[in-house]
C-alpha positions in Angstrom: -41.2 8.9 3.3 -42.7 5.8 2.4 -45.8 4.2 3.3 -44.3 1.1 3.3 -41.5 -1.3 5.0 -39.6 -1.4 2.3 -35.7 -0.6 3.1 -33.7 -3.3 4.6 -30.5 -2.8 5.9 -28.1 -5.8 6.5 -24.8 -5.5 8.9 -22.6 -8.7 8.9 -22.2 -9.5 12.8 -17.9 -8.6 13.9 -16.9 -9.5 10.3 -13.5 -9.6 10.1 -13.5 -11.7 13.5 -16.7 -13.5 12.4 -14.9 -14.5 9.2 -11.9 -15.6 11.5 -13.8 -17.3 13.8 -15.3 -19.2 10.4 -11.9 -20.5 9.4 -10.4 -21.4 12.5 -12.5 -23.8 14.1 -10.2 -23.5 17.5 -10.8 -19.9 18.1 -15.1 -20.7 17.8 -16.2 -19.0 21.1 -13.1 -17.8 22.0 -11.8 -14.1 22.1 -10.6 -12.6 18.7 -9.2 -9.3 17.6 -8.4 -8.2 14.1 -6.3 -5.0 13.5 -2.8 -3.9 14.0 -0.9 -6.4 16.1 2.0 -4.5 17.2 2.5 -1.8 19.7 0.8 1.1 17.4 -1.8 -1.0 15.9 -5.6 -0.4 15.9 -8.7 -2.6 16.4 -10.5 -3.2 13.4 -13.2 -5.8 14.6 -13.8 -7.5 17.8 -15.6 -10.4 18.4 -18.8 -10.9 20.9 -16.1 -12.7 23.2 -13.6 -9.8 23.1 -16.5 -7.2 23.3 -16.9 -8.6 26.8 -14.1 -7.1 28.3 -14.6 -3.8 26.5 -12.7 -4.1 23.4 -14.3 -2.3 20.1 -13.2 -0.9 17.4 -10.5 1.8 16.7 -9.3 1.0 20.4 -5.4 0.5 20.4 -4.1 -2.8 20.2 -2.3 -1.8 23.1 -5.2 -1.3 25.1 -7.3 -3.9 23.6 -4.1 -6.2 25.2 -4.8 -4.9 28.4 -8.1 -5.5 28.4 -8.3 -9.1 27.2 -4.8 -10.3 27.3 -5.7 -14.1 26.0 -7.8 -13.2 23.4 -5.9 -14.0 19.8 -4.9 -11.1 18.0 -4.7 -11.6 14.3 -3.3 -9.3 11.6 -6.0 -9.9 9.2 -6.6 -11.5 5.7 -8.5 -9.2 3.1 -8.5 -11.7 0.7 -11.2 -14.2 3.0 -12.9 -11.0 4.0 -13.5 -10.1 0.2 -14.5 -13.0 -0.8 -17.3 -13.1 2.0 -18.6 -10.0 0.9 -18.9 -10.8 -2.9 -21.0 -14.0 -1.8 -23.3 -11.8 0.1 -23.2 -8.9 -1.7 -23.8 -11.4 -5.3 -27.0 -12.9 -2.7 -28.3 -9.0 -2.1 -28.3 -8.1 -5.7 -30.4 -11.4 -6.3 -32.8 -10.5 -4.4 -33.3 -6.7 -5.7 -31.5 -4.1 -8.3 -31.3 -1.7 -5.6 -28.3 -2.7 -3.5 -26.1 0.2 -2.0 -23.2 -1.4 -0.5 -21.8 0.9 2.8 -18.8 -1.2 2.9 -17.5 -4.8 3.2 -20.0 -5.9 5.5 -22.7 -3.9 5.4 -25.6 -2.8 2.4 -29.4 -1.1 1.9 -31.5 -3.4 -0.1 -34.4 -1.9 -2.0 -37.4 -4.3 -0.9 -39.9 -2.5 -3.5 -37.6 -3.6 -6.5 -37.6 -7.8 -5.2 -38.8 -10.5 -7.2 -42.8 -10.1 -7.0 -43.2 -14.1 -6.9 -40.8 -14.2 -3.6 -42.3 -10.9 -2.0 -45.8 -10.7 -3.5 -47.0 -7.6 -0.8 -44.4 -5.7 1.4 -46.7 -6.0 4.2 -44.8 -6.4 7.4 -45.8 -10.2 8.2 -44.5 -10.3 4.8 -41.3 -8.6 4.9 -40.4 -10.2 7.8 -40.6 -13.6 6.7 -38.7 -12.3 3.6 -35.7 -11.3 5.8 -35.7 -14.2 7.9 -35.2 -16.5 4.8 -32.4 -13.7 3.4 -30.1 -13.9 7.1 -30.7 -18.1 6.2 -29.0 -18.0 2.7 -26.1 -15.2 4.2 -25.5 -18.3 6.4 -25.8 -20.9 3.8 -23.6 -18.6 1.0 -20.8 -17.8 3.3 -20.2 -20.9 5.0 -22.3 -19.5 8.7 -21.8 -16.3 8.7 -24.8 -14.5 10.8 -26.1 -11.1 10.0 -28.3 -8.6 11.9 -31.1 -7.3 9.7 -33.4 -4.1 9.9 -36.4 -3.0 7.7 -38.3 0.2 7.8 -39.7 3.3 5.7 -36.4 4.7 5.6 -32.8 4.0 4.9 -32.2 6.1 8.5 -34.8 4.2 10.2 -33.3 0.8 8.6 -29.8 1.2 9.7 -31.6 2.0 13.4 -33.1 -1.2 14.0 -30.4 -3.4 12.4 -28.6 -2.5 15.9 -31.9 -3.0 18.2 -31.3 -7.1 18.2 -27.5 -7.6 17.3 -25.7 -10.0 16.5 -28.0 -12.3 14.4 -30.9 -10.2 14.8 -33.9 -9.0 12.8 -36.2 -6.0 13.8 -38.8 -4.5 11.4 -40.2 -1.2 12.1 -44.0 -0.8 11.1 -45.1 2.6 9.5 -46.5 5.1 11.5 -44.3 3.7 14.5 -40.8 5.4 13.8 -41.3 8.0 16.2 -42.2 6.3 19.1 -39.2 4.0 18.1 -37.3 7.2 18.2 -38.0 9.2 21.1 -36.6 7.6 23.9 -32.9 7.1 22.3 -30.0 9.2 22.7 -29.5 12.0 20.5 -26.3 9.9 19.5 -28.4 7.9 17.4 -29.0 10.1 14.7 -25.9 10.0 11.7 -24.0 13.2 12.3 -23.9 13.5 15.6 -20.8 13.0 17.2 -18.9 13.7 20.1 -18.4 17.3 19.4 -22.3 17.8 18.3 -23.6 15.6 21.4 -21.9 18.1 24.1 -23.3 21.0 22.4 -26.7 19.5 22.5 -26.0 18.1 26.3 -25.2 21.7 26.8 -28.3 22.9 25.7 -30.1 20.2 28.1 -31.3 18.1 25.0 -30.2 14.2 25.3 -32.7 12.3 23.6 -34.4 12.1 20.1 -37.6 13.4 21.8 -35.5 16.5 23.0 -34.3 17.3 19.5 -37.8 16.6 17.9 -39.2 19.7 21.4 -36.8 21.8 20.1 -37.6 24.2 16.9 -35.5 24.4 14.1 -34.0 28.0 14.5 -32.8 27.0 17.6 -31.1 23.6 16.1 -29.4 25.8 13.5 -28.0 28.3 16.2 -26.4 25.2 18.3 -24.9 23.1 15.2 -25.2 25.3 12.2 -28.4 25.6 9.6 -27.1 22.6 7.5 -26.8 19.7 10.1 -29.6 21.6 12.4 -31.9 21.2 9.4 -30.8 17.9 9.4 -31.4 16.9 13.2 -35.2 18.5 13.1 -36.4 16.1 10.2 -33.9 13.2 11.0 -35.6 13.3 15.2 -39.2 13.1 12.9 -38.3 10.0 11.3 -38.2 12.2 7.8 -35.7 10.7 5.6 -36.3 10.0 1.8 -32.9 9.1 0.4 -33.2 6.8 -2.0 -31.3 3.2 -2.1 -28.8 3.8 -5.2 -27.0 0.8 -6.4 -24.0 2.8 -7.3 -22.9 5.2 -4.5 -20.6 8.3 -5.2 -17.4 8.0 -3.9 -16.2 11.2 -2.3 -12.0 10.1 -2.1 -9.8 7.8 -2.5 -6.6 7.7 -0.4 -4.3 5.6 1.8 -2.3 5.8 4.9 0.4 3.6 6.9 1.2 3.8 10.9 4.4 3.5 11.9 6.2 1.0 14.5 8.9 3.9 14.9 8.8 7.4 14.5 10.5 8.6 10.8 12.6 11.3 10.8 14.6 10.5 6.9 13.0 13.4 4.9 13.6 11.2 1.5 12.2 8.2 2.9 9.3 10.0 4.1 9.0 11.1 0.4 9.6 7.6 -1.2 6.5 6.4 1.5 4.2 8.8 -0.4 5.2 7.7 -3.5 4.2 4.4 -3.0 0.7 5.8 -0.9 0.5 7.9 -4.5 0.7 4.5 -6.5 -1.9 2.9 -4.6 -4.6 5.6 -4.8 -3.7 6.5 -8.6 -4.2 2.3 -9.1 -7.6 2.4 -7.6 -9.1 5.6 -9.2 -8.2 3.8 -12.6 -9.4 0.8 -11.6 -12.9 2.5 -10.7 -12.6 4.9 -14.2 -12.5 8.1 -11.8 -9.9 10.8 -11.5 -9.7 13.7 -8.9 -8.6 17.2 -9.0 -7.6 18.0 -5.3 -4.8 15.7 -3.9 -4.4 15.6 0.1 -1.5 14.4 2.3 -2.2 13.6 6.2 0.7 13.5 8.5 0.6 12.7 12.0 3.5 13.7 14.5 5.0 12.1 17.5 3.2 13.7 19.7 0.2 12.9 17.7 -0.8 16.4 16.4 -2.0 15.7 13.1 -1.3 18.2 10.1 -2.8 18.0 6.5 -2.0 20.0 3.2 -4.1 19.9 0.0 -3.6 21.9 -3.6 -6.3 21.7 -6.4 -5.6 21.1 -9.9 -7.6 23.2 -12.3 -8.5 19.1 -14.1 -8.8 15.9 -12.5 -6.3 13.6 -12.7 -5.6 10.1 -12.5 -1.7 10.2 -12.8 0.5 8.1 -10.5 3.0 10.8 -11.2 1.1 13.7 -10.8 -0.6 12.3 -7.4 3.1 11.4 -6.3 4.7 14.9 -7.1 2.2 17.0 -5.5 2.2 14.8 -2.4 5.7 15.0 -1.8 5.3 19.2 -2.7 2.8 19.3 0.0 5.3 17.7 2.6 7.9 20.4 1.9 5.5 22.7 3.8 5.6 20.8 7.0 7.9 20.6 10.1 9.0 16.9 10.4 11.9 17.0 12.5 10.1 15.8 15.7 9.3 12.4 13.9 6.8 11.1 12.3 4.3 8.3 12.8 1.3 8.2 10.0 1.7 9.3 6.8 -1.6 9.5 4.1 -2.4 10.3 0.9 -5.8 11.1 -0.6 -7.3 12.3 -3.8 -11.0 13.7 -3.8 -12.7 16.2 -5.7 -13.4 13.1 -7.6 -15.0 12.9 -11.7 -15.4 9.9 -14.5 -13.3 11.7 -16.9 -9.4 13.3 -17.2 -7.6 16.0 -19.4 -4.7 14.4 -21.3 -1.4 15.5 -20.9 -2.2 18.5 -18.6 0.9 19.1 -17.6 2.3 18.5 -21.2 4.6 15.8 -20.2 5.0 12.3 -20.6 3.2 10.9 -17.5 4.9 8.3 -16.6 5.2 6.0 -13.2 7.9 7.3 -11.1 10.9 6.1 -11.0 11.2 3.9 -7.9 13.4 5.3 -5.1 16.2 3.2 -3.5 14.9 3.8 0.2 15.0 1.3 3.2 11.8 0.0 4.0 10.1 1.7 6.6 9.5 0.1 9.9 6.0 -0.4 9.3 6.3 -1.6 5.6 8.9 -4.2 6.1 7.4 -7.5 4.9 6.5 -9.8 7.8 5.9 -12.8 6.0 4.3 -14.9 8.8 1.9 -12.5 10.5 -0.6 -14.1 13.3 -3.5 -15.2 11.5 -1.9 -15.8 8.0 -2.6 -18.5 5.8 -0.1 -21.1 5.4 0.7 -24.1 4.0 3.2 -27.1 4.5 4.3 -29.9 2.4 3.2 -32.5 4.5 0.7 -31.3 7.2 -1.6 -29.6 4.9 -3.3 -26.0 5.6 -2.8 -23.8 8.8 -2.3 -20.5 10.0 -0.3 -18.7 11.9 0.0 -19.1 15.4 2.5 -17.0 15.9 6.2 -16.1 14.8 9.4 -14.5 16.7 13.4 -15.1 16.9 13.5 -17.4 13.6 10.5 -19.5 14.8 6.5 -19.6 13.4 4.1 -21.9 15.1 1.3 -22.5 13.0 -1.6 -24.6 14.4 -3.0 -26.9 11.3 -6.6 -26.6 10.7 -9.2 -24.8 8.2 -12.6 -24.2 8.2 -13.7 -27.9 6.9 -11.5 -29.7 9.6 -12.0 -29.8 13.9 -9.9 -28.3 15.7 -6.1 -29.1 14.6 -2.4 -29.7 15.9 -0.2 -26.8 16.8 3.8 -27.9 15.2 6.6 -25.1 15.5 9.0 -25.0 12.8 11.8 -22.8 11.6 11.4 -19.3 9.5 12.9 -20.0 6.5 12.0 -24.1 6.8 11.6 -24.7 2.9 8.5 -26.8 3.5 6.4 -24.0 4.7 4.8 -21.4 2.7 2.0 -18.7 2.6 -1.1 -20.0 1.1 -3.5 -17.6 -0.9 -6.5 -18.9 -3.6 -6.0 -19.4 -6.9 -9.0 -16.8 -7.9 -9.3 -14.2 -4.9 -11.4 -11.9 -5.3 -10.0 -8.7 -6.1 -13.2 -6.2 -6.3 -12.7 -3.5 -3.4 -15.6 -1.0 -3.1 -13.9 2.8 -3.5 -13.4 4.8 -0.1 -16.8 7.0 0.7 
């Protein structure tokens, strides 16, 4: 533990809406949901607005619908959302070495490691000031962007009080004071414990931190097992002392689709995981890794959800060999019901391959002539998509159906803009992307 307030964890407030909300000056204040659109799709981020009604993340679009019917559901655009993260992430790694990025929107920040002429003491008078000058340049950097900060001895205390004063919040937790920050919060709190863990511990009459921290440590190990018990008795004491680490180790790489309608072809089913095979092969060589266990997930129709792995005595970073063993692995399963998810993932992961372990010409697989599947089917004017038009300028879409796309013409410079309707394949529209997107993506935990 350290004696000092030195780990500051920053969470950028409903990103994906946030960055949404950024762009489109007409949905400012307003209800916005990015995710899945269609009648499968998933929640990614909600906005503050939508959040009223009860819409969070990893809800079903369908439900979200139901919840807040006129709130504007968009498909997403991962270029924007990149983009926003490199500014801020490029700002972190200004301020300190140290800089552990958890995902898009989210990072620990060494404090100890800043600029000694910006952050002469980390006293927390000190600190504070520090972070309230950080959240301004987040805003300045990405165009108003807000982000809720906390700062503590630990990275576990950290991420805790980056949710005490959210959105655009900061809390710093003095030393000494963890505990009593601690005690009166549900046992949910602490990483780990879920669902699952959280009735076992209800069970056992314990509900709070300050009932975990009562209860000895034999007695933690015998409800949840001697690894994530250990972890629950130091975690309710505030004893952390993982370090910040400006590289993290990724554990997998993989990808996975959802399906509009149920697939039953066996072959397309295969060519799917082909393609899944291509992207996660792409991305481990991107990153210089390679993986020796490779992992297929397939959900049913009556959403049982099945998964198969095999483990190659040598890590791999093969396209081919990703995409052979995947669609091996779905010989072993019983498909016939339907199918709506498919997944594959590589783990098991290392910086280094073995040449030719197959003693064969590794190769990209030849493409298969399948139909697209529902889900993959190119949708070119998806709500929420950049366009642009020969002579109104910049919009996005407003929405598109039966030959039609409405796209209201505004960006994040302009006020609030016109809404024109036009036809699909009107050879003065077009999708708009930037010249230089930013292509880094930060590798699956």
């Amino acid at each position: 533990m350290r004696n000092t307030a030195s780990v500051l964890h920053l969470d950028l407030d409903a990103f994906f809406a946030s960055v949404e909300q950024r762009d489109k000056p007409s949905l400012r204040g307003k209800p916005v949901v990015v995710g899945g659109t269609g009648g499968r799709g998933v929640v990614a981020t909600a906005s503050y607005e939508a959040r009223v009604f009860g819409v969070r993340s990893a809800m079903s679009t369908r439900e979200a619908r139901s919840r807040c019917g006129h709130a504007a559901f968009l498909s997403g655009r991962f270029h924007a959302y990149r983009e926003a993260s490199h500014q801020v992430m490029t700002l972190l790694r200004s301020v300190s070495p140290l800089v552990e990025p958890l995902s898009l929107d989210e990072a620990f920040v060494d404090l100890a490691q800043a600029d000694p002429a910006e952050l002469p003491d980390l006293g927390v008078a000190s600190v504070t000031t520090y972070a309230e000058r950080l959240r301004e340049r987040v805003a300045e950097v990405t165009g108003g962007l807000t982000a809720s900060v906390g700062i503590g001895t630990s990275k576990f205390i950290a991420k805790v009080a980056s949710e005490l004063d959210k959105p655009d919040g900061l809390t710093v937790v003095p030393p000494g004071t963890e505990r009593d920050l601690l005690r009166p919060m549900s046992a949910t709190v602490i990483p780990g414990v879920g669902p699952a863990t959280a009735e076992r511990l209800r069970r056992a009459g314990i509900l709070t931190v300050a009932d975990i921290e009562a209860t000895g440590l034999d007695d933690l190990v015998g409800l949840v097992g001697k690894a994530h018990g250990a972890g629950l008795h130091s975690l309710a004491r505030a004893r952390d002392d993982r370090p910040v680490v400006a590289e993290r180790e990724a554990k997998s790489v993989s990808s996975e689709g959802t399906y509009e309608t149920d697939l039953t072809d066996r072959r397309l089913m295969e060519g799917l995981l082909t393609r899944q095979a291509g992207e996660v092969a792409t991305r481990l060589r991107k990153h210089g890794l390679a993986g020796r266990t490779v992992t297929i997930k397939v959900r049913l129709h009556d959403f049982t959800t099945l998964g198969r792995s095999t483990t190659l005595p040598e890590p791999t970073d093969s396209t081919a060999v990703v995409a052979r063993l995947a669609r091996r692995l779905l010989t072993d399963l019983d498909t016939s019901g339907g199918v709506r998810l498919l997944g594959v993932g590589v783990s098991g992961l290392a910086d280094w391959i073995q040449d030719d372990l197959f003693g064969e010409t590794e190769d990209e697989p030849e493409p298969l002539d399948l139909p697209e599947a529902p889900s993959t089917r190119r949708v070119v004017y998806a709500p929420g998509l950049d366009v642009v038009h020969d002579e109104m300028g910049r919009g996005w879409v407003w929405g598109s159906g039966r030959g039609v796309v409405t796209v209201r013409f505004e960006t994040a410079e302009t006020p609030p803009g016109p809404v024109r309707s036009f036809a699909v394949d009107d050879a003065a529209l077009r999708l708009w992307l930037p010249d230089n997107p930013v292509t880094e993506e930060p590798v699956a935990p």
